[in-house]
C-alpha positions in Angstrom: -148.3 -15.2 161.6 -146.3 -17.8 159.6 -142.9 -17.8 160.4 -140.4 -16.4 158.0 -137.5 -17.7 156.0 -134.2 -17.7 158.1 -130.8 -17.1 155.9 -128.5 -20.4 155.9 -125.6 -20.1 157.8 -122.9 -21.2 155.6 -121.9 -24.4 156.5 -125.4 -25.5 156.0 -125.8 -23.8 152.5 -122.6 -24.9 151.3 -122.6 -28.1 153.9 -125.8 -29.7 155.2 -128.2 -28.9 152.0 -125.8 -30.9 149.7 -124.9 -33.6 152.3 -128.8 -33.9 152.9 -129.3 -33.9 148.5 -126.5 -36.8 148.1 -127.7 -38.9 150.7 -131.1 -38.8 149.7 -129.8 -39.4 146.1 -127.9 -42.7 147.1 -131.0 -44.1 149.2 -133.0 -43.8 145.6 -130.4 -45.7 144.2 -129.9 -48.1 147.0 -133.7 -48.9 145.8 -132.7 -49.3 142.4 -129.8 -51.8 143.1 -132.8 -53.8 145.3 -135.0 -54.0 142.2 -132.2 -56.1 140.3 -131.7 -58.7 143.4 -128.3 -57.1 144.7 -127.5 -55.8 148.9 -127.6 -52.5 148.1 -124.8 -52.0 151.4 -122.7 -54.2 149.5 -122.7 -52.2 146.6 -121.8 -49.1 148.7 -118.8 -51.0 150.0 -117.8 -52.1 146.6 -118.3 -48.8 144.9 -116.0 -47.0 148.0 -113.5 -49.5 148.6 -112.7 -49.1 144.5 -112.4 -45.9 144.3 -110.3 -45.8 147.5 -109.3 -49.0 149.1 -106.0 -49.0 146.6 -103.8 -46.9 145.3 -104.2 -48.0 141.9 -108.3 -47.0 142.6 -107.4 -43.7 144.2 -105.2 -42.3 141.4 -107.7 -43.4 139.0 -110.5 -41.7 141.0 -108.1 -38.6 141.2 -107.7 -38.5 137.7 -111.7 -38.2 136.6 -111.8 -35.8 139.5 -109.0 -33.2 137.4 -110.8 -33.3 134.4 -114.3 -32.9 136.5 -112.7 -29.8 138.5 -112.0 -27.8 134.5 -114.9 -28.8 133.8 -117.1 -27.2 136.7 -114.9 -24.5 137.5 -115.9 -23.8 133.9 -119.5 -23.5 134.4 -119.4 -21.9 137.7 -117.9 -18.7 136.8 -120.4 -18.3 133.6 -122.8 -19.1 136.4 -121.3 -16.3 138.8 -122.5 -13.8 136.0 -126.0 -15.7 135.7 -124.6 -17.1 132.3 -125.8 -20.9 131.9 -122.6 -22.6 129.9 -123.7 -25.9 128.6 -121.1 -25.4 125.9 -117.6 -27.0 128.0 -117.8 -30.1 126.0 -117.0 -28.0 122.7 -115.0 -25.4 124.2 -112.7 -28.7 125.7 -113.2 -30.4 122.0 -111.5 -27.1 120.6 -109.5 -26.7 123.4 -108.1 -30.7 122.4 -107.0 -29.2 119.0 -104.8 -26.2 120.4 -102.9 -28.9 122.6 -102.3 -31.3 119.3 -101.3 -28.1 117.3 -98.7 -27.2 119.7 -97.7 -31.4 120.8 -97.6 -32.3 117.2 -95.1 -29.3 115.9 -92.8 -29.4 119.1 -92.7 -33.0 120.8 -89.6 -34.2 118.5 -87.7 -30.8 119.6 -88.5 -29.6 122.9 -89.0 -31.5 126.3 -92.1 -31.5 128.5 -91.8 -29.0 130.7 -91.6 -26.7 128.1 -94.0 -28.3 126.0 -96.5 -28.1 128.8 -96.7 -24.2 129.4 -97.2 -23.9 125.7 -100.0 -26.4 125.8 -101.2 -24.7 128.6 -101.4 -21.3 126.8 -102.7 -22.6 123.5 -105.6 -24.9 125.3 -107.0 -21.7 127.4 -107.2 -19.7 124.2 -108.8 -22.1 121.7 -111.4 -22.2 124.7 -111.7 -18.8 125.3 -112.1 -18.1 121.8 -114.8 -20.5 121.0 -116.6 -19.4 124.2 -116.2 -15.7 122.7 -118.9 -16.1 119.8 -121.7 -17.3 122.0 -120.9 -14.4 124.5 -120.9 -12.0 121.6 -124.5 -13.3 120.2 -125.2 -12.8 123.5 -124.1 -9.4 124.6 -124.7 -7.7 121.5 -128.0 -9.8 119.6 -129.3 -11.1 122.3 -129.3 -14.6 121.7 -129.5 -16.8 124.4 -126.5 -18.4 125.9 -127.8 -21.7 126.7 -129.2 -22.1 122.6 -125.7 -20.7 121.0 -123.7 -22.9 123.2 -125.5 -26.0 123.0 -125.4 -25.0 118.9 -121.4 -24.9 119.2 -121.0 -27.8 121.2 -121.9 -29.6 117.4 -120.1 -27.9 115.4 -117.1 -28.5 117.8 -117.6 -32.1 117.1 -118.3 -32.0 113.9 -115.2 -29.8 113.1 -112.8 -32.3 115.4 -114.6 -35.0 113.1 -113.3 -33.4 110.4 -109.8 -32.6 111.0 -109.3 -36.1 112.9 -110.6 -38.5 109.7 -108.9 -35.9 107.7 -105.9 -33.1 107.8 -104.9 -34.3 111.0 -104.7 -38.3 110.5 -101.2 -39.7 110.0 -100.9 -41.2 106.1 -101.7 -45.0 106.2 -103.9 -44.9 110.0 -107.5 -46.0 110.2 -108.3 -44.5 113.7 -109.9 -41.0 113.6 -107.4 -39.8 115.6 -103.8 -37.7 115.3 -100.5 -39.2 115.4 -99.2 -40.5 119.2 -97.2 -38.2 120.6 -93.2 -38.6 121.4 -91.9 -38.3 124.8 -91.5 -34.4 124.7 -95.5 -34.5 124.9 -95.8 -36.9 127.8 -97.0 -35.4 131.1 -94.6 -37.1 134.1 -97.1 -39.0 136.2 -97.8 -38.7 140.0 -98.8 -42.1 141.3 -95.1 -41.8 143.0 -97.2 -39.5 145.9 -99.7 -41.5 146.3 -97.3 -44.5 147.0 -95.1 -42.7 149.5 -98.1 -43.7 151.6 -97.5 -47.4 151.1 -99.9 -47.7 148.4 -99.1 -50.0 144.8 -100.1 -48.8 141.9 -99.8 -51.0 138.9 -100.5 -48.3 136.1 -102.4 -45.2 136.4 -102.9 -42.0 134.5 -102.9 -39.3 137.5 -100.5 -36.7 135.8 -99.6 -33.1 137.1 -103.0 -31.4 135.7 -104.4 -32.4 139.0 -102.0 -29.8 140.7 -102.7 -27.6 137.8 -106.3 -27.8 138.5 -106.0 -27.0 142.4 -104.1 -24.0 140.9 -106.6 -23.1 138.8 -109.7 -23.5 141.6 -107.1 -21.6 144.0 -106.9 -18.7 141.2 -110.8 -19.1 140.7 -111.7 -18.2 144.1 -108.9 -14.8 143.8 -111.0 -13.8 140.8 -114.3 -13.8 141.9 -114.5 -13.0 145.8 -110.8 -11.1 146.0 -110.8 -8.9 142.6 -112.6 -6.1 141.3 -113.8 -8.3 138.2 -115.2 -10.9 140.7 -117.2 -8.2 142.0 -118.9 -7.0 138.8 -119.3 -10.5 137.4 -121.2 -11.6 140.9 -123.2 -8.1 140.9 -123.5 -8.6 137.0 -125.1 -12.1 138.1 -127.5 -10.9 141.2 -128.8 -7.5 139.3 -128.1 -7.1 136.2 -130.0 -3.8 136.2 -128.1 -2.6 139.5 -124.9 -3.9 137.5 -125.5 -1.5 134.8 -126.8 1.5 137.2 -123.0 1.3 138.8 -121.6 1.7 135.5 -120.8 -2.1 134.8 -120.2 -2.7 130.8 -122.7 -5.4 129.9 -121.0 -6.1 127.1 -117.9 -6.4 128.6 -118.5 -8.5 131.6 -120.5 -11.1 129.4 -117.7 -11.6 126.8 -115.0 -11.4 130.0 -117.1 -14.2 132.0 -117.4 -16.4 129.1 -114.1 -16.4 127.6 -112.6 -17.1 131.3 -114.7 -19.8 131.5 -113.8 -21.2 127.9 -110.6 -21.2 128.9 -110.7 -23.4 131.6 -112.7 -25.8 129.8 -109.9 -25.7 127.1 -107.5 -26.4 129.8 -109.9 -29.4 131.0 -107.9 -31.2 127.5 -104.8 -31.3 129.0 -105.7 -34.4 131.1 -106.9 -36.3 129.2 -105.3 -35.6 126.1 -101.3 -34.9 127.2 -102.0 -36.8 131.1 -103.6 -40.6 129.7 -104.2 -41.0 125.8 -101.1 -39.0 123.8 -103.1 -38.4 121.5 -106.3 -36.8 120.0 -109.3 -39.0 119.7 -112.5 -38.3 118.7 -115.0 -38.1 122.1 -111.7 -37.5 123.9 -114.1 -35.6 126.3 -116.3 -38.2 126.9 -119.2 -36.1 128.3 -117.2 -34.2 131.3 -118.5 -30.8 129.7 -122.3 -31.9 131.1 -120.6 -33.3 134.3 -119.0 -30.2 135.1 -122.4 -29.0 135.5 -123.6 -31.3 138.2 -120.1 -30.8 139.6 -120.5 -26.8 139.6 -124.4 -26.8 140.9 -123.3 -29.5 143.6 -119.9 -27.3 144.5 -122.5 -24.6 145.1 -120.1 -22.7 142.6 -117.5 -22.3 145.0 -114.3 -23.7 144.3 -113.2 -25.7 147.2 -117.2 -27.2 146.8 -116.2 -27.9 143.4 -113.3 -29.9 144.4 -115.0 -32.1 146.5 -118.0 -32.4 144.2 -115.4 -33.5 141.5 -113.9 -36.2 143.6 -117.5 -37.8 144.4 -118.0 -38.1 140.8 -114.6 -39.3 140.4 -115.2 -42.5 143.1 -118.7 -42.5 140.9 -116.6 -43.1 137.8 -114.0 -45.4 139.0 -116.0 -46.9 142.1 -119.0 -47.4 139.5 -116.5 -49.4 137.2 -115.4 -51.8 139.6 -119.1 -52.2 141.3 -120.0 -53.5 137.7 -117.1 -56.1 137.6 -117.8 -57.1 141.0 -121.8 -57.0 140.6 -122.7 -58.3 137.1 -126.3 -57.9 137.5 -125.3 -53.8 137.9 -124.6 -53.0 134.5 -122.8 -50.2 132.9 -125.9 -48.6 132.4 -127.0 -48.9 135.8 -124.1 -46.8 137.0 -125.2 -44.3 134.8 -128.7 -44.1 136.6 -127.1 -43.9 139.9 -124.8 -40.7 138.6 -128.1 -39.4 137.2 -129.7 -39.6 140.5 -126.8 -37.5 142.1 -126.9 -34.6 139.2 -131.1 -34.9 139.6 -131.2 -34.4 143.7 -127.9 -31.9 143.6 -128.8 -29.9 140.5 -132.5 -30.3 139.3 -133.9 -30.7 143.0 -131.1 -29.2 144.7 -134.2 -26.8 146.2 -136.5 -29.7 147.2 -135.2 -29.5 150.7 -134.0 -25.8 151.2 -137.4 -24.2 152.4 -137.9 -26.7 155.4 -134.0 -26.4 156.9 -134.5 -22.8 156.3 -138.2 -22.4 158.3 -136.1 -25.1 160.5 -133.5 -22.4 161.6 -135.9 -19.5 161.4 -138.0 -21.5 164.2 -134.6 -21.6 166.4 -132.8 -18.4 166.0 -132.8 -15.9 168.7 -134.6 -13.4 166.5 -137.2 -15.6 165.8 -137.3 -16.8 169.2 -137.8 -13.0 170.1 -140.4 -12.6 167.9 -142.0 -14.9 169.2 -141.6 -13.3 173.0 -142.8 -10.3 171.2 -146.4 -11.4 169.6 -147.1 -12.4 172.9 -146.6 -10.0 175.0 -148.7 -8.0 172.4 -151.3 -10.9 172.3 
């Protein structure tokens, strides 16, 4: 009789499967920094001790790690209602321009902290309505989420393209890019936390989105395991036939899901855009739309997972940038392969190792032990 599957308790699921996916990711890569000549243990001491060995490192890591936790909270709840969102780099894109709307028309009259709310408000619904189109091809043509979205994360670029070499560039500039913004648009900073720990930090751009975004995760987690939305979007996501049976509006819990989660990849702008830059830029967003991905699938899609999945790529980013500095034979490039590896063994593979842990703990639980006692008393 084989022996059958045993459900993962959860600090394994959300624990010991990723732990196991990470580590086995960075011994990969610990090959690939071989191949080019370098001590591979070196590198791991170089990579951590940038991200975290100063302050300066830390806020930087902190700072990637806001944007990254928009970005997958953004894809996780499309994910909770089995919607595959690969469109939070042009929801964020459009979500950019709501921010320099509302920065460019009040930063000369109004302070930040009134400013910021506005921004706030303005960045959730450009998001929410750019993610509203593909959940209506969706819910009432039937086209697939993961085509329209991909489609829209183009013509997001090509729009911001537009407007930015255009309407939006001040008279006499040659950047592709809007005005910078005056003081009334300029997010206080929070390095001053950081060094009531004793830490120095020179200049960094950790800004008060990273408290927004533990808001945000905090809020995440009310919605979908404390609210009757939550409920339908997670039964919506498991059965979409049982989903409808209850009485669940397909319709409704699509465009719902999807506008929730353009929204926060609007929101995702703020860092970078009102946090770091004061301005818009084109590629403001840099790729964090596909990294909120990893970051989501990693998290397991729960928010607190997301956190922490955000602040490994965050070390990846900042760690990765000092490792090359340090290491020149490590290019740019190469750190690019090593946060490939992570999004290949935590998302693509993140299965590889799940059918041996779980035959692991079916072989040692009591009710497989008493099987077990059972077959052969019968034998």
């Amino acid at each position: 009789m084989s022996t059958p599957y045993a459900k993962l308790p959860a600090w394994a699921d959300y624990g010991l499967i990723p732990l196991i996916n990470l580590s086995v990711a960075f011994i990969v890569a610990g090959f690939v920094v071989m191949l080019v000549g370098e001590n591979p243990f070196r590198a791991a001491v170089i990579l951590v001790e940038g991200a975290f060995g100063k302050g300066t490192g830390i806020a930087f890591t902190l700072f990637y790690a806001t944007t990254f936790i928009f970005t997958g909270l953004s894809v996780a709840v499309a994910a909770h209602c089995s919607l595959f969102n690969i469109g939070t780099e042009g929801q964020a894109y459009i979500g950019g321009l709501g921010i320099a709307l509302v920065c460019l028309s009040l930063d000369s009259v109004m302070p930040w902290w009134v400013i910021f709310p506005i921004a706030i408000v303005a960045a959730a619904a450009f998001g929410a309505l750019w993610g509203l189109i593909p959940a209506y091809l969706q819910a009432k043509r039937g086209s697939h989420i993961v085509i329209t979205t991909i489609m829209f994360n183009f013509i997001a670029a090509s729009v911001m393209v537009y407007l930015l070499v255009g309407p939006l560039k001040p008279a006499g500039s040659q950047a592709p890019q809007t005005r910078n913004f005056l003081a009334g648009a300029e997010l206080p900073k929070l390095n001053w936390i950081i060094e009531l720990f004793g830490a120095k930090i020179r200049s960094a751009p950790l800004n008060i989105c990273f408290l927004l975004a533990l808001v945000m995760a905090f809020l995440i987690w009310l919605l979908i395991w404390r609210t009757r939305l939550g409920y339908e979007m997670r039964t919506y996501g498991h059965s979409p036939k049982a989903a409808r049976y209850a009485g669940i509006s397909e319709t409704r819990i699509i465009i719902t899901a999807m506008m929730i989660s353009g929204a926060l990849a609007g929101m995702m702008a703020l860092n970078p855009v009102m946090g770091d830059q004061h301005n818009v830029a084109i590629d403001f967003v840099s790729g964090a739309g596909y990294v909120g991905i990893a970051v989501a699938l990693m998290g397991r899609l729960h928010p607190v997972g997301i956190v922490l999945a955000a602040i490994l790529f965050g070390m990846l980013y900042q760690g990765g940038a000092e490792l090359a500095f340090e290491m020149p034979a490590i290019s740019r490039d190469m750190i690019v392969i090593i946060q490939g590896l992570v999004i290949l063994f935590a998302g693509a593979l993140e299965h590889m190792f799940r059918p041996y842990i779980q035959a692991l703990f079916a072989s040692v639980s009591p009710k497989s032990v008493g099987m077990q006692a059972v077959n052969g008393k019968g034998a």
